[in-house]
C-alpha positions in Angstrom: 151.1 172.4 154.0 148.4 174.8 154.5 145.9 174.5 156.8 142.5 173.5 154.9 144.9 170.6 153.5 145.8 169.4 157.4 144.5 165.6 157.7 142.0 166.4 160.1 140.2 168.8 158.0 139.9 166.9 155.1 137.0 164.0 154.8 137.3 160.5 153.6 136.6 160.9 150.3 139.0 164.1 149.7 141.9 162.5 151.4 141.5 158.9 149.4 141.4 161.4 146.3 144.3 162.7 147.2 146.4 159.6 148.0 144.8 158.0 144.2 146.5 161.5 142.8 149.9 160.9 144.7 150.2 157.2 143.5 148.5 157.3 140.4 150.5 154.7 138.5 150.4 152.5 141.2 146.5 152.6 141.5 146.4 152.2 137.4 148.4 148.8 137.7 146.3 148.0 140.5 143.4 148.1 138.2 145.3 147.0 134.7 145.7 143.9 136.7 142.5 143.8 137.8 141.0 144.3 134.5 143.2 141.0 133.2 142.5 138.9 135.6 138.9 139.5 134.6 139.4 139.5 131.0 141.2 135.9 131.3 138.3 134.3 133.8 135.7 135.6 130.6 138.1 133.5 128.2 138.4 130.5 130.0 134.7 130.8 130.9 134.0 131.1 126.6 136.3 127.9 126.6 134.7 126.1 128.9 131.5 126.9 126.9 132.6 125.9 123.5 134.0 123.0 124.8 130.5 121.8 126.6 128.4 123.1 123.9 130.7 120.3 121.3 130.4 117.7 124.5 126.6 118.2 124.3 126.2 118.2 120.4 128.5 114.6 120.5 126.7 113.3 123.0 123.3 114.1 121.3 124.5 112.3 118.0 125.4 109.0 120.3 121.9 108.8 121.8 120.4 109.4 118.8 122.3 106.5 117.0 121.4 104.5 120.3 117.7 105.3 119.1 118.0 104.5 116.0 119.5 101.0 117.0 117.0 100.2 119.6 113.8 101.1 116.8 115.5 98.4 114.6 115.8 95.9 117.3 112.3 96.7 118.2 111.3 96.1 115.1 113.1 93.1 114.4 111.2 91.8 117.5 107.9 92.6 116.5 108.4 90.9 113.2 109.8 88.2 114.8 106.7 88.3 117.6 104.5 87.9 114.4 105.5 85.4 112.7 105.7 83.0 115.5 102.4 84.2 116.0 101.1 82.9 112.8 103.2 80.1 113.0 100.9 78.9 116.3 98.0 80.1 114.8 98.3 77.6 111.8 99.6 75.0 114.0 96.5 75.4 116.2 94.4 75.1 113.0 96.1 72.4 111.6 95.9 70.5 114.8 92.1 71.4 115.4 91.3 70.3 112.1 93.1 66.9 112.6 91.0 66.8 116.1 87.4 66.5 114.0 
């Protein structure tokens, strides 16, 4: 070993260099793995999307149908609401009529 290579002379920086240089292949799995791990978190994450955005859309068409129902019923009930209403109108008239 010469002596500008002695640990005490060398900084931080040039002695982790030198230790990435001595286990290269061990620092490339490390970071393989690392790059996997990451890859596999943005898939399930894109899953996870897909699957919500289809949960949403489904959901959506179900409330709409609900809507849909609900304006017929309310419709239904205002017809209903009318009718009844001219029903005791003429009723009223018939029966004011039969008054004089």
């Amino acid at each position: 070993m010469r002596e500008e290579e002695s640990p005490t002379t060398l900084t931080t920086k040039q002695r982790l260099e030198k230790e990435i240089e001595e286990d290269r292949e061990t620092w490339l799995d490390r970071v393989n793995s690392h790059l996997e791990k990451l890859l596999q978190k943005a898939n399930r994450d894109n899953q996870i999307i897909r699957h919500m955005a289809r949960h949403y859309r489904t959901q959506n068409k179900i409330c709409n149908i609900r809507v849909k129902q609900m304006k017929s019923r309310l419709k239904q009930a205002l017809k209903s609401k009318r009718e009844g209403d001219r029903l005791r109108f003429l009723a009223e008239a018939s029966l004011a009529n039969q008054d004089t």
